[in-house]
N, C-alpha and C positions, 0 to 999 in steps of 0.2 A: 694922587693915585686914582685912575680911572675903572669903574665895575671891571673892565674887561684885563685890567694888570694880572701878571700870574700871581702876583700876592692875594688881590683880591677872588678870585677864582679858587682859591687854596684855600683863604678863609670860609668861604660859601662853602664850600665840599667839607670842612671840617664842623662849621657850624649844625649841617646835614645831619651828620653823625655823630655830633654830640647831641643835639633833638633825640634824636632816635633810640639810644643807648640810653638817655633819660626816662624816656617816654616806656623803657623795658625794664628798667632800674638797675641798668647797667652803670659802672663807671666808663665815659668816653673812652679812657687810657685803654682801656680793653681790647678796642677796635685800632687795628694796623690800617694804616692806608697806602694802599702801593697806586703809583703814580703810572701809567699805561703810555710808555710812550714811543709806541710802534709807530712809526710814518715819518715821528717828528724828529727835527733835527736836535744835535748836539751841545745848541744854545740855549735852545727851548729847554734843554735837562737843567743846562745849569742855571736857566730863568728859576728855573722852580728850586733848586737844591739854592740858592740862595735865600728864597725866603723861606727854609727850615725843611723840605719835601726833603727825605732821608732815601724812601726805595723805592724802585723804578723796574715796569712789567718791560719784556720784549716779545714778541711775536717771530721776531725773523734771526738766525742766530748768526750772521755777518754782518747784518745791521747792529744790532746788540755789540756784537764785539768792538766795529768800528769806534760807536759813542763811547763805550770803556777806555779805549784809548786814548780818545780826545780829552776825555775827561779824568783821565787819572791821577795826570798829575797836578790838577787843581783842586780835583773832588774825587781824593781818595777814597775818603767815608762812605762813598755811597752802597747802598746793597743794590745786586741785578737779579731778577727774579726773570726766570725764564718759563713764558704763562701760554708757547702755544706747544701745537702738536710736535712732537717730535722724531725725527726718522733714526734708523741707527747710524745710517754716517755722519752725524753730527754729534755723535753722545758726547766722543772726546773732548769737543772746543766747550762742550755747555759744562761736562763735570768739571774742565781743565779751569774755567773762568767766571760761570755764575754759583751765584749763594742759594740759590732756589731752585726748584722745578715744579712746576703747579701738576700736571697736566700728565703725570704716570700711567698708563691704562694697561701696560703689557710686560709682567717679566721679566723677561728679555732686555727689554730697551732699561729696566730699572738695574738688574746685571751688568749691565753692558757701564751704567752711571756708577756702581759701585767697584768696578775692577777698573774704570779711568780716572779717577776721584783720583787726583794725587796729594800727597803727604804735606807737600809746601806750594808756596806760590811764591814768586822773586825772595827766596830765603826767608819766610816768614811760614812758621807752622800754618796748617787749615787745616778748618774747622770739618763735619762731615756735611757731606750738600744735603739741603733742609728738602724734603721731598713732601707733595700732594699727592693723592690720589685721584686720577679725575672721575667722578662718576656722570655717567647720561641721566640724570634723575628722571627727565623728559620722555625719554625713550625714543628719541628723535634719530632715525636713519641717516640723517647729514650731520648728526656729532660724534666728534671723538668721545672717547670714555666709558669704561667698563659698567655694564648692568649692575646695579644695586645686589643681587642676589649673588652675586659672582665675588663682589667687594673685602668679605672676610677673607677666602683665599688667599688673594692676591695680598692683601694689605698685611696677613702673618707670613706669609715668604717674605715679603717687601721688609719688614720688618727687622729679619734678623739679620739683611746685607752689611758685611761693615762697608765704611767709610760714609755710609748715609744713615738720615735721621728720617724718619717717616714721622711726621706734625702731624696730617690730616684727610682732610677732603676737600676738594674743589668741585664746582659742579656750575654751569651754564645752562639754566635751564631755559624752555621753550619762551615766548616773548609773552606776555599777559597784559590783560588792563584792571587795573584797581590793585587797592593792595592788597586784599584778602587773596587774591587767585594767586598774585606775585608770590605771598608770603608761603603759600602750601610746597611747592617745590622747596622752598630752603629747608621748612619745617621736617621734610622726610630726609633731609640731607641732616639735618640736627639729631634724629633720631638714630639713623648708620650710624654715626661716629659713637652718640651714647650705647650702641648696641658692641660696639666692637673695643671702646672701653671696659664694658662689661666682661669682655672674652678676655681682659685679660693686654690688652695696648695702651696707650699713654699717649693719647691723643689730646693735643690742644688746640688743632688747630679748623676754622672752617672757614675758606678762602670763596666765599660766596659774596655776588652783590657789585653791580656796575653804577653806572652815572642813572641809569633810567629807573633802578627797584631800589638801591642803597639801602634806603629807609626799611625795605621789607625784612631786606637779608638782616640788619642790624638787629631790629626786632625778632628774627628767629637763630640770635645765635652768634651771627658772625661776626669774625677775630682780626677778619684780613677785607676787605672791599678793593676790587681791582678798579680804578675810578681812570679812562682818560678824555672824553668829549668833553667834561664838565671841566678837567684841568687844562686842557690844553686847544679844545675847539674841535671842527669836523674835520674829517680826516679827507685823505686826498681818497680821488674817486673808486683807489683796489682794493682798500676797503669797506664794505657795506655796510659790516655790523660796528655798536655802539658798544664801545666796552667802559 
């Protein structure tokens, strides 16, 4: 097995995170790790879902859908977590076929996910779609996701839609160097969620934390790390950013 194997790469990204979650006096188990793998192909999923990698981010939702297919009927098990922006004429294929949606910022588009959420999938009961909320913690004009201040609101309507579960909070904050700057965004992102527990939600979840801060987000909190350059390598060039 060479450093660069997707076993080995999967071990380094876990090791990562189990450091980290030590180092906060976390138990590892605590921390979910979703596997990011917008750009990449359909072998690469099952590279990694064979050496134990469970769930897997999408960005684009006919890409997403296509690897489900490929992959279904060898690697049923997997979870698809659907982690970009989303428009409303897609709600249907994402409630109709992913287990997740990170990245909720409007009403509407979460409406839209709980009146398409259907009862079964190929004759087998489902479950309700596990929902984020994304927040802009940064306050950055080029990202998706609802202002901090705004986040109760939304997250008590969100709340009571059936067929959906609302976990948490997501959040991509601005880029930083060192850990201490990394770690202040998550840290305000840890505090929403304990704020809106407090009102009265049943929040476990904080979907923060890429290949480049991990370690920060782990340290303040997080439950889920979206990790893919580290597991899988650079991305092809429509991609910029590092998730």
């Amino acid at each position: 097995m060479t450093p660069s194997s997707p076993a080995a790469r999967l071990r380094q990204v876990r090791e990562r995170i189990a450091a980290a979650a030590t180092e906060a006096g976390r138990d590892p188990a605590s921390v979910r790790l979703l596997a990011v793998s917008k750009t990449f192909p359909a072998e690469a999923v099952a590279e990694l879902a064979a050496c134990g990698q469970a769930d897997f981010g999408e960005n684009y939702v006919q890409e997403g859908l296509g690897k489900m297919a490929a992959l279904r009927a060898t690697h049923p098990q997997l979870g698809w977590h659907f982690i970009g922006p989303l428009q409303s004429n897609k709600t249907r294929e994402v409630a109709a076929q992913f287990d997740w949606v990170h990245a909720v910022d409007r009403l509407h588009i979460a409406q839209r996910l709980s009146a398409q959420r259907p009862a079964a999938r190929n004759g087998s009961p489902l479950s309700p779609l596990q929902l984020c909320i994304q927040v802009n913690i940064s306050g950055e004009g080029s990202k998706s996701g609802i202002a901090p201040e705004a986040v109760a609101e939304l997250a008590h309507a969100v709340a009571v839609l059936p067929n959906l579960r609302l976990r948490g909070l997501m959040c991509i904050p601005a880029p930083a160097e060192g850990l201490q700057a990394q770690r202040a965004p998550f840290a305000r992102l840890r505090r929403l969620l304990a704020e809106l527990n407090r009102q009265g939600l049943a929040l476990d979840t904080l979907s923060m934390g890429m290949s480049a801060d991990l370690e920060a987000a782990v340290l303040e909190g997080a439950t889920l790390v979206r990790v893919g350059t580290a597991l899988f390598g650079a991305r092809v060039a429509r991609q910029t950013a590092q998730v």
